[in-house]
VOTOR-784078 format. One record per residue: y, x, z of N, C-alpha, C in turn; residue in one letter. Coordinates in steps of 0.2 Angstrom, whole numbers, padded with zeros to 4 digits, always signed. Last residue first. Layout:
N
YXZYXZYXZA
...
! end
This chain:
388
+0950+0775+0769+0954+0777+0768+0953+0786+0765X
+0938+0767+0765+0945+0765+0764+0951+0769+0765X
+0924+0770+0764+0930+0771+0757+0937+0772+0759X
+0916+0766+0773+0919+0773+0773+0924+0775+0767X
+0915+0752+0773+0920+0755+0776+0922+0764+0776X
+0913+0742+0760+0909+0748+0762+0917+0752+0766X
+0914+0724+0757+0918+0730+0758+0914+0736+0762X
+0907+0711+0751+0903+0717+0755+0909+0721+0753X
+0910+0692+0751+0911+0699+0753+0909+0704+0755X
+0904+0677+0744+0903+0683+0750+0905+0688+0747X
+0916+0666+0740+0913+0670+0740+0910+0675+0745X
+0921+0650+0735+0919+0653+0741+0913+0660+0739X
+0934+0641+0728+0926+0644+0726+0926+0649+0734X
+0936+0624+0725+0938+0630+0729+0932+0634+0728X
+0946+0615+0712+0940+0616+0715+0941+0624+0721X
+0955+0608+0704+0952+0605+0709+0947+0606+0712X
+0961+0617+0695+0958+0614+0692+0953+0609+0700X
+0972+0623+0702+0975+0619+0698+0968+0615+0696X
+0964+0632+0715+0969+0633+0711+0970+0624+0709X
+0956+0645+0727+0959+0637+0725+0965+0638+0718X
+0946+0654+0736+0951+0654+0730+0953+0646+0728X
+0940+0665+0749+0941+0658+0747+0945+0658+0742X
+0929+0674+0755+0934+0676+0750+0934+0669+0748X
+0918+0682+0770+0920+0677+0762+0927+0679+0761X
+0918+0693+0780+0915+0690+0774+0915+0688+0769X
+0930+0693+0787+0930+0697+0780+0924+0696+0777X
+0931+0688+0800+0928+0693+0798+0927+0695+0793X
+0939+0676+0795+0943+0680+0800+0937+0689+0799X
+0939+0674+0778+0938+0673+0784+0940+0677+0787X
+0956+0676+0764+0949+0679+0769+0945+0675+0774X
+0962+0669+0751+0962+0670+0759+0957+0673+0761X
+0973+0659+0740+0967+0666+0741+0967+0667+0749X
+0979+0650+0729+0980+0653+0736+0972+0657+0735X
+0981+0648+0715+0987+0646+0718+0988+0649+0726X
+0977+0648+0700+0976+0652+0705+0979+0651+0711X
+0979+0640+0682+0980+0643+0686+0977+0643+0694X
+0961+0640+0673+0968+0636+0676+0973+0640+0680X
+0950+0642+0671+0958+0644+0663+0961+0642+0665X
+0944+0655+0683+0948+0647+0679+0950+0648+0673X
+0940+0667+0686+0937+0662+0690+0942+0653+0686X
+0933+0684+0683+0936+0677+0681+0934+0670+0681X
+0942+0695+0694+0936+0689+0692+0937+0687+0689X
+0943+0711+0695+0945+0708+0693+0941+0700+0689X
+0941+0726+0707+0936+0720+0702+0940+0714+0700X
+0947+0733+0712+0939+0735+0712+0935+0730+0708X
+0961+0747+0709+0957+0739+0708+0951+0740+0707X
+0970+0756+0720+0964+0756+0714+0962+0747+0712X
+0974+0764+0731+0979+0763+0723+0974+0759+0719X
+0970+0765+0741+0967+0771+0735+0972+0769+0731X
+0975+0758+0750+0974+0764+0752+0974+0767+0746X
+0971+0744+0743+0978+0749+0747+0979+0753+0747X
+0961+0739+0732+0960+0744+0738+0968+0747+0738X
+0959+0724+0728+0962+0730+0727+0961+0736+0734X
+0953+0710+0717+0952+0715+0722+0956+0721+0722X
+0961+0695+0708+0960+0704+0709+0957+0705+0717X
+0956+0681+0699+0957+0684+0708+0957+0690+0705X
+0963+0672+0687+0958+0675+0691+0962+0677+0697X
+0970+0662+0681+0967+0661+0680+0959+0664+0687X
+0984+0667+0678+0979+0667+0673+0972+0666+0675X
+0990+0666+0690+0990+0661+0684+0989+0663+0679X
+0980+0672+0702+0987+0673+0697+0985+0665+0693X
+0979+0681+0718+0977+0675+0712+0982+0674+0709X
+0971+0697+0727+0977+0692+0722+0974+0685+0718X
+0966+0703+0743+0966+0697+0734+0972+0697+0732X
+0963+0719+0747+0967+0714+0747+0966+0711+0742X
+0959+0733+0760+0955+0727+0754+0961+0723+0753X
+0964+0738+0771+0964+0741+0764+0965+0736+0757X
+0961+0730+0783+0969+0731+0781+0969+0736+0777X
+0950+0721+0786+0949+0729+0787+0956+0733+0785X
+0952+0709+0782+0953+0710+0790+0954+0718+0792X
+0961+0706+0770+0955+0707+0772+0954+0710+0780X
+0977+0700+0762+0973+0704+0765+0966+0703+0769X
+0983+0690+0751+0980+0687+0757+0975+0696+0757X
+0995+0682+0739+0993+0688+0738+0989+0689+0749X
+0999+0672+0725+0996+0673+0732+0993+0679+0734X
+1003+0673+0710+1004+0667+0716+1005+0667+0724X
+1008+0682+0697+1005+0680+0705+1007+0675+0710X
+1009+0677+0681+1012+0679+0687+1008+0678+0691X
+0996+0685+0669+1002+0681+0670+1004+0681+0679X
+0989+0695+0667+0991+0694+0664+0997+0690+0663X
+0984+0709+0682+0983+0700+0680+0989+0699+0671X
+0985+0723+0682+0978+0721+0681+0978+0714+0678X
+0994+0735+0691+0995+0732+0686+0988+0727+0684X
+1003+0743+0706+0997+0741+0704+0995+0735+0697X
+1006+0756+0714+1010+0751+0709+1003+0750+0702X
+1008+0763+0730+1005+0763+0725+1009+0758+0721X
+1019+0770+0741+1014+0771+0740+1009+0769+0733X
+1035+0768+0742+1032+0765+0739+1025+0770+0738X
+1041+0767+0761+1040+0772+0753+1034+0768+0750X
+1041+0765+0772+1043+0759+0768+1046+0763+0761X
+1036+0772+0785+1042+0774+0780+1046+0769+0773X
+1028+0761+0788+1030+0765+0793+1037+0770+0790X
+1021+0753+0777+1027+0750+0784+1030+0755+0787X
+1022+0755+0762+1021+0760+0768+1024+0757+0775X
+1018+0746+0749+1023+0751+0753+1020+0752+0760X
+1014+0739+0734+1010+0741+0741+1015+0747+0742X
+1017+0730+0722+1019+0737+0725+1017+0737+0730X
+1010+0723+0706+1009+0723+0712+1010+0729+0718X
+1016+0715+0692+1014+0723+0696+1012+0720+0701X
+1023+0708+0683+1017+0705+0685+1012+0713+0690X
+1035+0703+0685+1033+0709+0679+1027+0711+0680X
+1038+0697+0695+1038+0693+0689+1036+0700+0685X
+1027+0705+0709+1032+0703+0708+1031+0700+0700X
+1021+0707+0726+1021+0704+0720+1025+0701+0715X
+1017+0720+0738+1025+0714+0734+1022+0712+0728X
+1010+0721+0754+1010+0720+0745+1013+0715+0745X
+1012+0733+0764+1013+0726+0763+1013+0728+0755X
+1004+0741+0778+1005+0741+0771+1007+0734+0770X
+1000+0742+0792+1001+0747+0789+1002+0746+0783X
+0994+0731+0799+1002+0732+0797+1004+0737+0794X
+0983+0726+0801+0985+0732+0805+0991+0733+0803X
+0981+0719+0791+0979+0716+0798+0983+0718+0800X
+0997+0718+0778+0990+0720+0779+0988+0719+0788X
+1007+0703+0771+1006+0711+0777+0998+0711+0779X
+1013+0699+0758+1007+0698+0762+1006+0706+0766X
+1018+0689+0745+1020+0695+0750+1014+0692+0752X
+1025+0686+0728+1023+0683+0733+1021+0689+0738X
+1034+0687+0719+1032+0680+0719+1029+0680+0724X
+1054+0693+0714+1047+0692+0720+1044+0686+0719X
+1060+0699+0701+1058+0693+0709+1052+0695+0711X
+1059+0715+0697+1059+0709+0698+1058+0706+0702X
+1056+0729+0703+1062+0728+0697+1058+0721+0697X
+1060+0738+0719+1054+0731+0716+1060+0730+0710X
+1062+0745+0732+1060+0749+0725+1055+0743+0720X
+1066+0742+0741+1069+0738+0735+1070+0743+0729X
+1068+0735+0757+1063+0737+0753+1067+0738+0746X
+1074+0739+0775+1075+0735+0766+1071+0739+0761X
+1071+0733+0790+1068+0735+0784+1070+0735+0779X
+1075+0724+0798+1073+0729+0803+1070+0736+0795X
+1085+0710+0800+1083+0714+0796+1082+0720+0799X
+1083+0697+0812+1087+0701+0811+1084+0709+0808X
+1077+0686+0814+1080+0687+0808+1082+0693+0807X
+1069+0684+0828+1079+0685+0827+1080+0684+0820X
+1057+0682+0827+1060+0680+0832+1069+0679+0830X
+1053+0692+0818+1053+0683+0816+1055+0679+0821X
+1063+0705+0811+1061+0703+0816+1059+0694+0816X
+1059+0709+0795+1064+0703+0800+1060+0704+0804X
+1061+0715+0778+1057+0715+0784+1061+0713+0789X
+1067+0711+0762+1070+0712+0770+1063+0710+0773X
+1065+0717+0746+1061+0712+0750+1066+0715+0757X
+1071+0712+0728+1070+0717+0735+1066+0712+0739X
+1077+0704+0719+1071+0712+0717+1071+0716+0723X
+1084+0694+0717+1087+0702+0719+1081+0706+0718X
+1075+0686+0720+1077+0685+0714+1079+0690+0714X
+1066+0690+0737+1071+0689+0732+1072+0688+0726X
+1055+0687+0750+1058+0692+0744+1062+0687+0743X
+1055+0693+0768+1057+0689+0761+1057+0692+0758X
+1044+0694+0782+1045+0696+0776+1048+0692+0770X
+1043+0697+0798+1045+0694+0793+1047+0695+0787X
+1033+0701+0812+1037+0703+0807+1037+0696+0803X
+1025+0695+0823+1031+0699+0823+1037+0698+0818X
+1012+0692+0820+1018+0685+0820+1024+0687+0823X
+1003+0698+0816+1004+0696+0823+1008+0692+0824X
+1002+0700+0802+0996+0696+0806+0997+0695+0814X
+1019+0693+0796+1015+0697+0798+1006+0695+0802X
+1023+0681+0786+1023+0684+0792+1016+0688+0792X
+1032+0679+0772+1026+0681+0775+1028+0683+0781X
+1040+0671+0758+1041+0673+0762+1035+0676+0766X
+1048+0670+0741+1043+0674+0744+1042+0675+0751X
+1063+0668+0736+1058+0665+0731+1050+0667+0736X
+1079+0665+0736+1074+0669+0743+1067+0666+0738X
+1090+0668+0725+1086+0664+0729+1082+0669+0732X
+1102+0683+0732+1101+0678+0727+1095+0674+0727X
+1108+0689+0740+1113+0690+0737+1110+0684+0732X
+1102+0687+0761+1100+0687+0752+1107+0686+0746X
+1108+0682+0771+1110+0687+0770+1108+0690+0762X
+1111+0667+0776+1111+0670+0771+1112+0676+0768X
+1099+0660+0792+1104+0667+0789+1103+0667+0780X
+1091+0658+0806+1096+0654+0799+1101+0658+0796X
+1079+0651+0815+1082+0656+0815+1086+0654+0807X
+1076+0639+0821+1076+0646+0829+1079+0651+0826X
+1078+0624+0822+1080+0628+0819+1080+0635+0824X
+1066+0615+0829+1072+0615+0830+1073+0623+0822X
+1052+0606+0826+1058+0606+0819+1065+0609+0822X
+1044+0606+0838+1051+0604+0839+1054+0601+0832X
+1034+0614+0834+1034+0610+0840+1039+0603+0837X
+1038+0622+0827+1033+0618+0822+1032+0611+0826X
+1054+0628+0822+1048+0628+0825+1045+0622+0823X
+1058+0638+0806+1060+0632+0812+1051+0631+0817X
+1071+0649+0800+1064+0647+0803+1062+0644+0807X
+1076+0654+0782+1077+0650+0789+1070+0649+0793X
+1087+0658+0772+1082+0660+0775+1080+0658+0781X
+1098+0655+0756+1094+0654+0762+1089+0655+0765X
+1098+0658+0744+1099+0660+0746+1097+0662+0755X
+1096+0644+0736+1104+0646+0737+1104+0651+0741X
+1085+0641+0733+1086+0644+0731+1094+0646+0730X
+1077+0647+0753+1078+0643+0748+1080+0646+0740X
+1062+0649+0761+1069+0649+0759+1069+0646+0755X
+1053+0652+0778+1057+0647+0771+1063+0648+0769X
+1041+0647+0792+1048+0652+0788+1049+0648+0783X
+1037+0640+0805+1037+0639+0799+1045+0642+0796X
+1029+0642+0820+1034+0644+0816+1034+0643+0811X
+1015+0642+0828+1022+0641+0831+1028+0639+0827X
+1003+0648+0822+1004+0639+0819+1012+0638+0823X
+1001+0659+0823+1000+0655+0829+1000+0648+0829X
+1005+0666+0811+0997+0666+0811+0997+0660+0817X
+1017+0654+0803+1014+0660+0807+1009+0659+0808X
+1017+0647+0787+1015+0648+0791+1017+0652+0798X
+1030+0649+0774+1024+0651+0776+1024+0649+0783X
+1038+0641+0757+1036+0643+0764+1030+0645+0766X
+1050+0640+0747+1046+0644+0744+1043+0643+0756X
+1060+0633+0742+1059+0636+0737+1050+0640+0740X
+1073+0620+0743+1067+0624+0747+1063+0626+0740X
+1090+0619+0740+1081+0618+0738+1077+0622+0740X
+1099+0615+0755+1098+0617+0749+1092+0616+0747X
+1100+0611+0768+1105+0611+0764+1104+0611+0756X
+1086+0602+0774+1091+0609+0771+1097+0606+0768X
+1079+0592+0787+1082+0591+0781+1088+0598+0780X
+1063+0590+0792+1069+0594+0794+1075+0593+0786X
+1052+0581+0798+1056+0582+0794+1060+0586+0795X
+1034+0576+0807+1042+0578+0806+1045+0580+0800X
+1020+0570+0812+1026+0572+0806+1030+0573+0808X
+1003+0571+0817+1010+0572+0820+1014+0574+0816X
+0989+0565+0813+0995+0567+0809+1000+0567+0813X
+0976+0556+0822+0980+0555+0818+0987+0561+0818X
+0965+0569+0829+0967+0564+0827+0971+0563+0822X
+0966+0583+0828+0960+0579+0829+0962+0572+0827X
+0979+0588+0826+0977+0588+0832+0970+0581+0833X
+0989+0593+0815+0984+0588+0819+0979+0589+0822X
+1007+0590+0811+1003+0594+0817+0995+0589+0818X
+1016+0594+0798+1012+0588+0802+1008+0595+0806X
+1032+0595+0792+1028+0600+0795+1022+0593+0799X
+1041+0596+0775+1038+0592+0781+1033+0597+0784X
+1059+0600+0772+1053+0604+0776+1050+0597+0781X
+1069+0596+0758+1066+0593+0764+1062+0599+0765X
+1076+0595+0746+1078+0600+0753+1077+0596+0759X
+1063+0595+0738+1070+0597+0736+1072+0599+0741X
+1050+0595+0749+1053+0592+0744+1060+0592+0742X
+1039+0605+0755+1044+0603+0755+1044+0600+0748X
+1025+0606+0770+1027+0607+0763+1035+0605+0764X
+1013+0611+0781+1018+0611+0779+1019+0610+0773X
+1001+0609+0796+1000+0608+0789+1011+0609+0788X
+0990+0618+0805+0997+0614+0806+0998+0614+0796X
+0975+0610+0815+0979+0616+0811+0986+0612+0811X
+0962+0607+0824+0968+0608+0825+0972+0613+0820X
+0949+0608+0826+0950+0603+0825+0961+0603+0825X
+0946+0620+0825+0939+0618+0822+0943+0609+0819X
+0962+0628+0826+0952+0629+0829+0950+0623+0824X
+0968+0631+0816+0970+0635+0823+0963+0634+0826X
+0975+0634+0799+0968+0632+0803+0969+0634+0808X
+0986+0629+0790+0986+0635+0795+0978+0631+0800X
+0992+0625+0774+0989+0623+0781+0988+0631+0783X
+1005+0622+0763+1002+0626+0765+0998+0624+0770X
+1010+0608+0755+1008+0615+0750+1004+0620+0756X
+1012+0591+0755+1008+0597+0758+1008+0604+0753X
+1024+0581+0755+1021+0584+0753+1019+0589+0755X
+1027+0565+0764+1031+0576+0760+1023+0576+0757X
+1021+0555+0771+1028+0554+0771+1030+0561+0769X
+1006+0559+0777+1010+0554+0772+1019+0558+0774X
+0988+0563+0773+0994+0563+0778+1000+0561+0774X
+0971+0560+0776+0977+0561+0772+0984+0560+0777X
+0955+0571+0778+0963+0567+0781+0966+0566+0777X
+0941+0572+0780+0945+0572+0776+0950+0568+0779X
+0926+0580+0785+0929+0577+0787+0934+0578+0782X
+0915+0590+0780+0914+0588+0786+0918+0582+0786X
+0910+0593+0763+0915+0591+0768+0912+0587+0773X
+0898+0608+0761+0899+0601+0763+0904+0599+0766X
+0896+0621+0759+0899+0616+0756+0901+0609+0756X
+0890+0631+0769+0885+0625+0764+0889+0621+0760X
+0901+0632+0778+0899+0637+0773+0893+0633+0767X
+0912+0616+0777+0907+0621+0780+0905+0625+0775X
+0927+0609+0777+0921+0611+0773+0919+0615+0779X
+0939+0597+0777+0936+0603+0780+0929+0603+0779X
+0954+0593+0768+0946+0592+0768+0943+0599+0771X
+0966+0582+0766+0965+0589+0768+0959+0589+0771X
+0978+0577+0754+0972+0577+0758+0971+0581+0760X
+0988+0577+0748+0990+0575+0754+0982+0576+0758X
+0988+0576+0731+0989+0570+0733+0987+0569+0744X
+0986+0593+0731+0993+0588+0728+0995+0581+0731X
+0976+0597+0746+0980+0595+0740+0984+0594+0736X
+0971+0609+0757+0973+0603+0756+0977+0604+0747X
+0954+0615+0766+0960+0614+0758+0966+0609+0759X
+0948+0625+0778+0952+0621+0777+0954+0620+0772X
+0933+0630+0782+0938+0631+0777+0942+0624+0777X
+0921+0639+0795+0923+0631+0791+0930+0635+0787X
+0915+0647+0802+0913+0650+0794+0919+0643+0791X
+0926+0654+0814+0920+0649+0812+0921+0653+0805X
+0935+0659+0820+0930+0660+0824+0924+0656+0824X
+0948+0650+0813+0948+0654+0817+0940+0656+0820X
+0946+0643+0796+0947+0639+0805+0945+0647+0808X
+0954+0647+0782+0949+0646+0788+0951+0646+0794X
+0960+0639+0771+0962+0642+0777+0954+0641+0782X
+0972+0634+0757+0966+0637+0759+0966+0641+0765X
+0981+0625+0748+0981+0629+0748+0974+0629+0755X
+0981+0617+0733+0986+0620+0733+0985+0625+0738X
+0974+0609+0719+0971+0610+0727+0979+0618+0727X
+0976+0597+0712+0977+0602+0711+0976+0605+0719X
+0964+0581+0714+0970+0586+0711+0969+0590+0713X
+0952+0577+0721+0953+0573+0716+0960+0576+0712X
+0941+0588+0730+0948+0585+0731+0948+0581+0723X
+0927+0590+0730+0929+0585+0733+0937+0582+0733X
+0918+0604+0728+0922+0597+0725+0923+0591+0729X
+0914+0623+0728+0919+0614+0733+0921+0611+0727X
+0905+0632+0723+0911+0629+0719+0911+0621+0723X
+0898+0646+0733+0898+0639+0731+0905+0637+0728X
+0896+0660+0731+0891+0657+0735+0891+0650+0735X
+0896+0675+0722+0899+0669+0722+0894+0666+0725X
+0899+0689+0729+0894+0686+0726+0897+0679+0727X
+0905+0708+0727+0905+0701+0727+0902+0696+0723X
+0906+0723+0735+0903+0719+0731+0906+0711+0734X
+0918+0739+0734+0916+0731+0736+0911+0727+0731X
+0919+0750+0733+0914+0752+0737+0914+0742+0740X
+0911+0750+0716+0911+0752+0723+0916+0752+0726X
+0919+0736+0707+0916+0743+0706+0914+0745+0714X
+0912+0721+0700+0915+0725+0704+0914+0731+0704X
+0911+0712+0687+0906+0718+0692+0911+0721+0694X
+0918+0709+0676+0914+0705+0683+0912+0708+0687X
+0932+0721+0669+0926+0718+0673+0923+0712+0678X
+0946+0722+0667+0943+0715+0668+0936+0713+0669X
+0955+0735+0672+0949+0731+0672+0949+0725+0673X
+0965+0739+0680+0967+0736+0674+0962+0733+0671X
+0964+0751+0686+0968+0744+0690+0968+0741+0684X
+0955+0762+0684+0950+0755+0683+0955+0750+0686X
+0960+0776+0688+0954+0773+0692+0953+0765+0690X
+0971+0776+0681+0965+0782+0678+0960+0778+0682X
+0981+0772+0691+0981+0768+0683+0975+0773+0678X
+0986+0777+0700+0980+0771+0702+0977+0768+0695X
+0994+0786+0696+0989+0789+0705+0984+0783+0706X
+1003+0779+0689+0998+0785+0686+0993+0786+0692X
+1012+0773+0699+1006+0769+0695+1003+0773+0692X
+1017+0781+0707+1015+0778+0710+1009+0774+0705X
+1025+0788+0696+1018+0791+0700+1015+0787+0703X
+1035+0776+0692+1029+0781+0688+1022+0785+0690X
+1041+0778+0704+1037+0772+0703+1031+0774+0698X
+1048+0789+0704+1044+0789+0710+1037+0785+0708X
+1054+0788+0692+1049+0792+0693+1044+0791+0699X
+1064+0777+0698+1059+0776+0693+1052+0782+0690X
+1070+0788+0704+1067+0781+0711+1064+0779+0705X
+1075+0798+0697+1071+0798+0704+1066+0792+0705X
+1074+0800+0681+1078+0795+0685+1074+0795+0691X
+1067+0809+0671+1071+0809+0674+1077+0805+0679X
+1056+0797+0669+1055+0804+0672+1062+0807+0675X
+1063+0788+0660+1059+0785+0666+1058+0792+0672X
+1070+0794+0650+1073+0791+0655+1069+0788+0662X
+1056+0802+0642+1065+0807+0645+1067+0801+0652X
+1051+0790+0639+1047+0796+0643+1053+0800+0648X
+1057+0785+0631+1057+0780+0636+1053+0786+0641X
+1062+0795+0620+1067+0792+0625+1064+0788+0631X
+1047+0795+0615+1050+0804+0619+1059+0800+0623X
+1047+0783+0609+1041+0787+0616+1045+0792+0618X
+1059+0784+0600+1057+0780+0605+1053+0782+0611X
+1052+0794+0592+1059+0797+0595+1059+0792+0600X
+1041+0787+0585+1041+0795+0591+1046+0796+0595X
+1049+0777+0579+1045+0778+0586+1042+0784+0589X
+1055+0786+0568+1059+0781+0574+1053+0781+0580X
+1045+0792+0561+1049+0797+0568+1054+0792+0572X
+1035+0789+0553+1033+0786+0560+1040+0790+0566X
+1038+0795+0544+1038+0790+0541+1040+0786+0548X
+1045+0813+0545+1039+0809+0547+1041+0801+0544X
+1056+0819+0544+1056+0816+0537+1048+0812+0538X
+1070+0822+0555+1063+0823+0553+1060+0817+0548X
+1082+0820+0558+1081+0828+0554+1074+0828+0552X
+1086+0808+0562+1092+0810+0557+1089+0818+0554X
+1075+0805+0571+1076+0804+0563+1082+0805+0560X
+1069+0817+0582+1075+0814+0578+1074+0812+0570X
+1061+0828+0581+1056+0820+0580+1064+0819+0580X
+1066+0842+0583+1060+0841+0581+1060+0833+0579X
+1076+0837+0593+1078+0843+0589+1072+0840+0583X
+1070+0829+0605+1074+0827+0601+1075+0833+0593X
+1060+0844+0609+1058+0837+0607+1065+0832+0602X
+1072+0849+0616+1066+0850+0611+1064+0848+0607X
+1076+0839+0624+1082+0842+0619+1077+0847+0614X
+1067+0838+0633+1068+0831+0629+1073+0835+0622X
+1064+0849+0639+1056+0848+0636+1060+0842+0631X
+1076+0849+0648+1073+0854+0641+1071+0854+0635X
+1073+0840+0656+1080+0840+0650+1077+0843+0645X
+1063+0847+0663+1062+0839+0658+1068+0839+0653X
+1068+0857+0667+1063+0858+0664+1061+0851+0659X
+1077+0849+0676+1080+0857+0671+1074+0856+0666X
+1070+0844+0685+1074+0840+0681+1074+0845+0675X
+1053+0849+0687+1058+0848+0688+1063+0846+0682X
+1036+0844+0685+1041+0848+0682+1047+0848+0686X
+1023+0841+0693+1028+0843+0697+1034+0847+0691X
+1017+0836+0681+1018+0834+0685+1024+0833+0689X
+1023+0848+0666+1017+0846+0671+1022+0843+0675X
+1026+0843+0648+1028+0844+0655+1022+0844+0660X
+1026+0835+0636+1022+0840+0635+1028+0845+0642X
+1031+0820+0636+1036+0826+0635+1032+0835+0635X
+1019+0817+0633+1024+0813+0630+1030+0820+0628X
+1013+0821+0648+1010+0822+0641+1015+0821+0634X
+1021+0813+0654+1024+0820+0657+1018+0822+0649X
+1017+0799+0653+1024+0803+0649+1027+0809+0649X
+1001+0800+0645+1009+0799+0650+1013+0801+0647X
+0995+0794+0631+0998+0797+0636+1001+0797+0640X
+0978+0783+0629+0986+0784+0630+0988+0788+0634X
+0965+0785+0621+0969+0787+0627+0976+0788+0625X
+0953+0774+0612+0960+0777+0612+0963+0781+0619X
+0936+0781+0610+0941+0776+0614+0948+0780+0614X
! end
């Protein structure tokens, strides 16, 4: 089996080198593999490898990131295995049919096994762990992209259309709707866990938070330099998280807006965010297809995590706040562990795209939906003494 080097290999350096000692190692090297003196066939691309090594190592904050993927990139983030590796196991337990389009997004009902989906064409089908739709809504006047399951009979549903925000409340019955009209094109919203708030931005920039009561506007700020493409709330409904087309993400008070965090060890937009239970960690998912896990309490990048082939869509934590999904538009779901830096299994569940991914409240199961009109429903076995 081929083994590729790093780059501290590359530059034939240890780890901990220093700057002095990497210059060195490159004005050596250059001397040696430059094509203006070495008559190898292959010394353009040597010289190549030994500059992308020189520049990424000596630059701090692309070094940091560097470690940050070597520390997870020898442990399996990049497996396509079906089998999981310890200390999670997973078993597929049913393939849901019943929506007629692309199933956009997935929720379980609080302190039950039931799943909420809703669709492209507005439906929204609740399921039991056996599969079977219990009951089916359709709701009118927007477009539905996200739900929020609150009890058995109550969630809050939202979507947008160019620079519309629809928000329906139901409540067992028929569909309570409202409208809120933007300025600008909505680009991207979420939920609070309470169902009280719905975030969202856009792609002028805008950041906004409206109640779910009312549609009044509670929070509204362009503090972003470029579209807002990724928004999350925290699992308490404190924090708020945006990313950006800037390549950064603001941590927010969800009450005020008012930036409590700047993130911005991230090299592309941002596609999607997700705060771990306990709040110790958030995963950025970005267009270079990585995934950065940071440190709430210092907002140092801890790992950097590689595996999907094409972008992320959804990225939803585990109750135990190590574990976390990802769904991509390639098709499948990642497993990760937080904590370790690691990937524990990578599925393949579509040629379609991935769209949401969710936990139950107990971390049992693992819900997945996409573009081909089906929800798959996994059991979950997370081994607790790994996590950290």
């Amino acid at each position: 089996m081929k083994t590729v080097s790093s780059f501290y290999d590359i530059l034939g350096v240890g780890p901990s080198a220093d700057q002095t000692t990497i210059r060195k190692a490159y004005r050596r090297l250059a001397q040696k593999h430059h094509p203006d003196v070495s008559p190898a066939p292959d010394a353009h691309e040597q010289m190549a490898r030994i500059n992308e090594a020189f520049e990424t190592l000596i630059d701090t904050a692309r070094r940091e990131e560097y470690d940050a993927y070597l520390s997870g990139a020898d442990t399996g983030t990049q497996s396509t295995d079906r089998t999981p590796n310890a200390p999670i196991k997973v078993k597929l337990l049913k393939r849901l049919q019943g929506h007629l389009t692309p199933v956009y997004s997935v929720s379980f009902v609080p302190d039950t096994d039931e799943l909420v989906s809703s669709s492209f064409d507005n439906e929204l089908i609740w399921w039991n762990e056996e599969g079977k739709a219990l009951r089916k809504i359709k709701v009118e006047n927007g477009a539905v992209s996200h739900v929020r399951a609150l009890t058995d009979h109550f969630l809050i549903a939202a979507g947008s259309s160019e620079n519309q925000v629809n928000v329906w409340r139901v409540d067992g019955g028929k569909p309570v709707n409202w409208r809120a009209n933007q300025e600008e094109w909505v680009s991207c919203l979420a939920i609070s866990p309470d169902g009280s708030k719905v975030a969202g931005g856009s792609v002028h920039n805008n950041m906004f938070v409206l109640d779910t009561a009312t549609g009044e506007r509670v929070v509204d700020l362009d503090d972003h330099k470029d579209s807002v493409t990724a928004v999350a709330f925290s699992a308490d409904g404190r924090l708020l998280a945006t990313g950006s087309a800037e390549s950064l993400v603001y941590v927010r008070s969800a009450h005020t807006g008012q930036v409590l965090q700047k993130i911005t060890r991230i090299r592309s937009t941002v596609t999607a965010l997700a705060f771990s239970s306990d709040g110790r960690y958030l995963s950025v998912a970005s267009v270079d297809l990585s995934i950065r896990v940071f440190n709430m309490e210092t907002g140092q990048l801890v790992k950097m995590l590689y595996g999907h082939t094409r972008p992320i869509e959804s990225l939803a934590f585990h109750p135990n706040g190590w574990l976390f999904a990802s769904g991509s538009r390639d098709g499948t779901v990642g497993l990760w562990n937080a904590a370790k830096g690691i990937g524990n299994a990578r599925l393949e569940v579509s040629s379609r795209p991935i769209g949401s991914v969710t936990f139950s409240p107990d971390g049992r199961l693992l819900a997945a939906a996409g573009q081909d009109k089906l929800v798959r429903l996994w059991e979950v076995t997370a081994v607790e003494r790994t996590q950290r």
